[in-house]
C-alpha positions in Angstrom: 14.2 -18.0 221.7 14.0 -15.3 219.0 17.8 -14.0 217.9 19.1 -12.3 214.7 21.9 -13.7 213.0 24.1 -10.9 211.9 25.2 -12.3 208.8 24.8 -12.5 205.2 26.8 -15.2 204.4 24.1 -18.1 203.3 26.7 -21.3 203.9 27.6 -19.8 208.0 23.8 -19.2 208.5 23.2 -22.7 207.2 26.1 -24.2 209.2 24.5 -22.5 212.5 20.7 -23.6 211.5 22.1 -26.9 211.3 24.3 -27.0 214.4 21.7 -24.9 216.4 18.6 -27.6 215.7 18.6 -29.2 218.4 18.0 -26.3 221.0 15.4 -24.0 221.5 16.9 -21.1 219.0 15.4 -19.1 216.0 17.8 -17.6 214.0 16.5 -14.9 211.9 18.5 -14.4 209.0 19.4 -10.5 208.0 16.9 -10.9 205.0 14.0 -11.9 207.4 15.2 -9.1 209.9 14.6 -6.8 207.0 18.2 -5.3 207.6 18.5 -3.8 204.2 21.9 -3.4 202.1 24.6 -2.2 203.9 28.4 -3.6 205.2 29.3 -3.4 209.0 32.6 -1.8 209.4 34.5 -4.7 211.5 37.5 -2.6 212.6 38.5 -5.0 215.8 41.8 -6.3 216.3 40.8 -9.6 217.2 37.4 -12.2 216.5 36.2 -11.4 220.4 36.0 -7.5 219.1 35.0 -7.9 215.7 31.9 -10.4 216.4 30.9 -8.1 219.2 30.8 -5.0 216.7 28.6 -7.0 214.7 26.5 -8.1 217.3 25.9 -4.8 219.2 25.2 -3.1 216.0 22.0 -5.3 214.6 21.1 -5.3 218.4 21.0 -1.6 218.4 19.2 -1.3 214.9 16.4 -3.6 215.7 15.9 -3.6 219.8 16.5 -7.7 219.5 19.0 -10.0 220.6 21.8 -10.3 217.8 24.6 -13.4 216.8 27.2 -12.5 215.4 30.5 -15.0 214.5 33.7 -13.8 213.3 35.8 -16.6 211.9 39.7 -16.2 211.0 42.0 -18.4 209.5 45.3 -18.7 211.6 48.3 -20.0 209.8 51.2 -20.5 212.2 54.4 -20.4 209.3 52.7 -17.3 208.2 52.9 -15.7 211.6 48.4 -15.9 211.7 47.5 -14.7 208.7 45.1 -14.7 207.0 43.6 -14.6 210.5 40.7 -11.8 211.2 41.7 -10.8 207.5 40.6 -13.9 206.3 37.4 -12.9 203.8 38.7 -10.3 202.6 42.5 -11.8 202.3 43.1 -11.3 198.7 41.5 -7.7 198.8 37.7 -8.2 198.0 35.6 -9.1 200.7 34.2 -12.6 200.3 36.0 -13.9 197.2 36.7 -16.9 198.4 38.6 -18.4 195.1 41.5 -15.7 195.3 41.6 -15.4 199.3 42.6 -19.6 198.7 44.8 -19.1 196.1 47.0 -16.6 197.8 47.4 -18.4 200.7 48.6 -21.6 198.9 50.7 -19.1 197.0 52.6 -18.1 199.8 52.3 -21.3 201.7 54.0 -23.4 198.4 57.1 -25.0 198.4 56.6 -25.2 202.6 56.4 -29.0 203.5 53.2 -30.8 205.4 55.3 -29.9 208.6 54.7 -26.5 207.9 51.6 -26.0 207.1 49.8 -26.2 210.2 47.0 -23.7 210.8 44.0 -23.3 213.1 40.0 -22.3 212.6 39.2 -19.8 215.2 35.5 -19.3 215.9 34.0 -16.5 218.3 30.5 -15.7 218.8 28.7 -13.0 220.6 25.2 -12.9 221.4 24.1 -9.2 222.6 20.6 -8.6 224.5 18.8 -5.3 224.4 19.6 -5.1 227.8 23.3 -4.4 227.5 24.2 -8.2 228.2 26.5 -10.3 226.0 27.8 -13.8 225.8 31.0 -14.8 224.3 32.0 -18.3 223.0 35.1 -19.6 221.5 36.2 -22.6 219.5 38.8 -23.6 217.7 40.1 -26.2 215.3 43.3 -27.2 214.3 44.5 -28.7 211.3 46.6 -27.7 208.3 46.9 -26.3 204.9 46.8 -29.0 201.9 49.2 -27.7 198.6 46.3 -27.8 196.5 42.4 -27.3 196.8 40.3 -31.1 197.5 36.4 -31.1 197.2 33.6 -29.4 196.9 31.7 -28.9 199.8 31.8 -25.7 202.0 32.7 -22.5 201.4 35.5 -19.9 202.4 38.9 -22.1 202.9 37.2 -25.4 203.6 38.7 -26.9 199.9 42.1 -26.6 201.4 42.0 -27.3 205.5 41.9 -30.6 206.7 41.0 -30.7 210.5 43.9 -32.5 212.9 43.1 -36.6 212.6 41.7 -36.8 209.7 43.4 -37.1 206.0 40.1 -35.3 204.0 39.7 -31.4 203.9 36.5 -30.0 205.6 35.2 -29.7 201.7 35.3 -33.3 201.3 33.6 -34.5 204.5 29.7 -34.6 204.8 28.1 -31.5 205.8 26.9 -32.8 209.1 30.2 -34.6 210.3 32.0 -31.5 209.9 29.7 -29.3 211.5 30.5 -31.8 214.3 34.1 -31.0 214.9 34.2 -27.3 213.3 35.5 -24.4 215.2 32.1 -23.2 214.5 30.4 -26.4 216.7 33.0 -25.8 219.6 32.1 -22.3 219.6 28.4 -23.2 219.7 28.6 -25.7 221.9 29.8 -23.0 224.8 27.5 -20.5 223.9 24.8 -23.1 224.5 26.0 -23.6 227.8 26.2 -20.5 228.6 22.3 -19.9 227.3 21.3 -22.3 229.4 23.0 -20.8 232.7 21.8 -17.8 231.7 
């Protein structure tokens, strides 16, 4: 099966290539899809509507079925921020360095008790037919006081995943993909593929 991945971001369309393998799923990245230069306006209150938004509108533009994820950072003692704010937290979307240091600015001085947060995953697959399927994951954790390794991208230098003591950016690339919000997420929407 033939979809479009609705994304730009290289390390999310490697994490799905990778966690995707195993089933019978093509992603075409937005390059491939020929999709041009241009920002999808993600005005949704939450990660159901703003994946959906994303979705919909590659469907629409190319008559194929369309991914989209919409990830958020939730952090509970800051009431869910940076949460569907999270890549463009510090103001510019996708800076990744200053939407990390912000949060650990106004996270510092808050002890380990604290700092717990969550991953929230949604993706939305939309057929030309009007159809859509909707998966969810999530992954809790929390917030370390400083950044730790250097694998991953977005906040995964300062989230370290409930059970474990090493942040997503220090764990190997395929363990994490195997307890990310991200694989949750996936996960269902297989399932839901399949029944389809």
């Amino acid at each position: 099966m033939k979809i479009i991945a609705a994304t730009r971001n290289k390390g999310k369309l490697t994490e799905l290539e990778a966690i995707l393998k195993d089933f019978d799923i093509r992603l075409i990245s937005w390059d491939e899809a020929g999709l041009g230069d241009f920002e999808i306006e993600e005005n949704g209150q939450s990660c159901e509507e703003n994946s959906y938004i994303k979705a919909k509108t590659i469907c629409d533009m190319t008559g194929e079925a369309a991914l989209a994820d919409d990830t958020g950072l939730f952090v509970d003692a800051l009431d869910g921020e940076p949460g569907i704010n999270s890549a463009r937290y510090a103001g510019e979307h996708g800076n990744d360095a200053a939407n990390r240091k912000k949060l650990l600015k106004k996270l510092e001085g808050r002890p380990f008790e604290e700092r717990t947060a969550k991953f929230v995953t949604v993706i939305t697959v939309v057929y030309p037919d009007g159809n859509k399927l909707v998966a969810r994951g999530e992954c809790p954790g929390h917030i370390t006081e400083k950044e730790i390794g250097d694998r991953g991208f977005g906040y995964d230098s300062i989230f370290v995943p409930e059970g474990h003591e090493e942040t997503f950016a220090q764990l190997p690339p395929e363990y994490k993909n195997s307890l990310s919000h991200r694989h949750f997420a996936l996960v269902k929407l297989t399932e839901l593929l399949e029944n389809r």
